[in-house]
C-alpha positions, -999 to +999 in steps of 0.1 A: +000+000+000+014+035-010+000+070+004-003+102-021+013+124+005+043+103+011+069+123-010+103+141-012+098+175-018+114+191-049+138+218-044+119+253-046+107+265-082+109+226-091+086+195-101+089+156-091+064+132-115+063+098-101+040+073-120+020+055-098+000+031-126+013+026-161-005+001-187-009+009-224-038+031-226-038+052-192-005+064-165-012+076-135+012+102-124+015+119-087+031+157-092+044+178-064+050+213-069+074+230-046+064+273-052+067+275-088+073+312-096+089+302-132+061+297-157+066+260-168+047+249-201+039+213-215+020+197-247+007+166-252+006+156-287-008+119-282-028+118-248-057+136-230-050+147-195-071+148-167-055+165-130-070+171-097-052+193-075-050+175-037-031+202-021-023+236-020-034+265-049-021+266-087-026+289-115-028+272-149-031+294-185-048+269-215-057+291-243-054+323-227-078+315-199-064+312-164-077+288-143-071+297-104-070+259-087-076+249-052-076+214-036-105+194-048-108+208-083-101+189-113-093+203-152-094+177-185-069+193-212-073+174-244-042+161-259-024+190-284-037+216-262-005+241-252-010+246-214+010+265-185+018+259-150+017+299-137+026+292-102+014+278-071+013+287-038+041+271-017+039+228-020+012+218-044+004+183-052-015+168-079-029+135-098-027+136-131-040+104-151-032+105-194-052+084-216-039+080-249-062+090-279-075+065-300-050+058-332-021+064-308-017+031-297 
């Protein structure tokens, strides 16, 4: 048995991803976040992603929109959609799960 909040912390402005579940079609990832202040951005080409934020407050930009996140809330981003980590608010940890689009297999 694991526990989601058993984690090293990153070092400040920094992200660990840990994959908790991997199989063909879906990977489960835990992310912590340790006071992002430099704008990191990510695209996904071949997999939809869905996160919920667990801990702590985020901002996210996807297509100009900025999404202010608090524990409990969730976001899908469809695969080839540009998005970017703002910042967050001291530790912040997620779970993000990836399904691969169909024809990516």
């Amino acid at each position: 048995m694991s526990n989601l909040f058993d984690y090293e912390l990153p070092e400040v402005d920094s992200e660990n991803f840990v994959t908790l579940l991997q199989n063909p079609n879906v990977e489960i990832k835990r992310i912590v976040s340790n006071t992002l202040k430099t704008p990191q951005e990510f695209l996904d080409k071949t997999k939809d992603e869905w996160v919920v934020l667990l801990k702590g407050c985020a901002k996210l930009e996807i297509n100009g929109i900025v999404h202010k996140l608090k524990a409990g809330d969730t976001l899908f981003i469809p695969a080839n959609t540009k998005h970017t980590l703002l910042k967050t608010k001291k530790v912040v940890v997620w779970l993000a799960v990836y399904i691969k689009k169909e024809g990516n297999r």
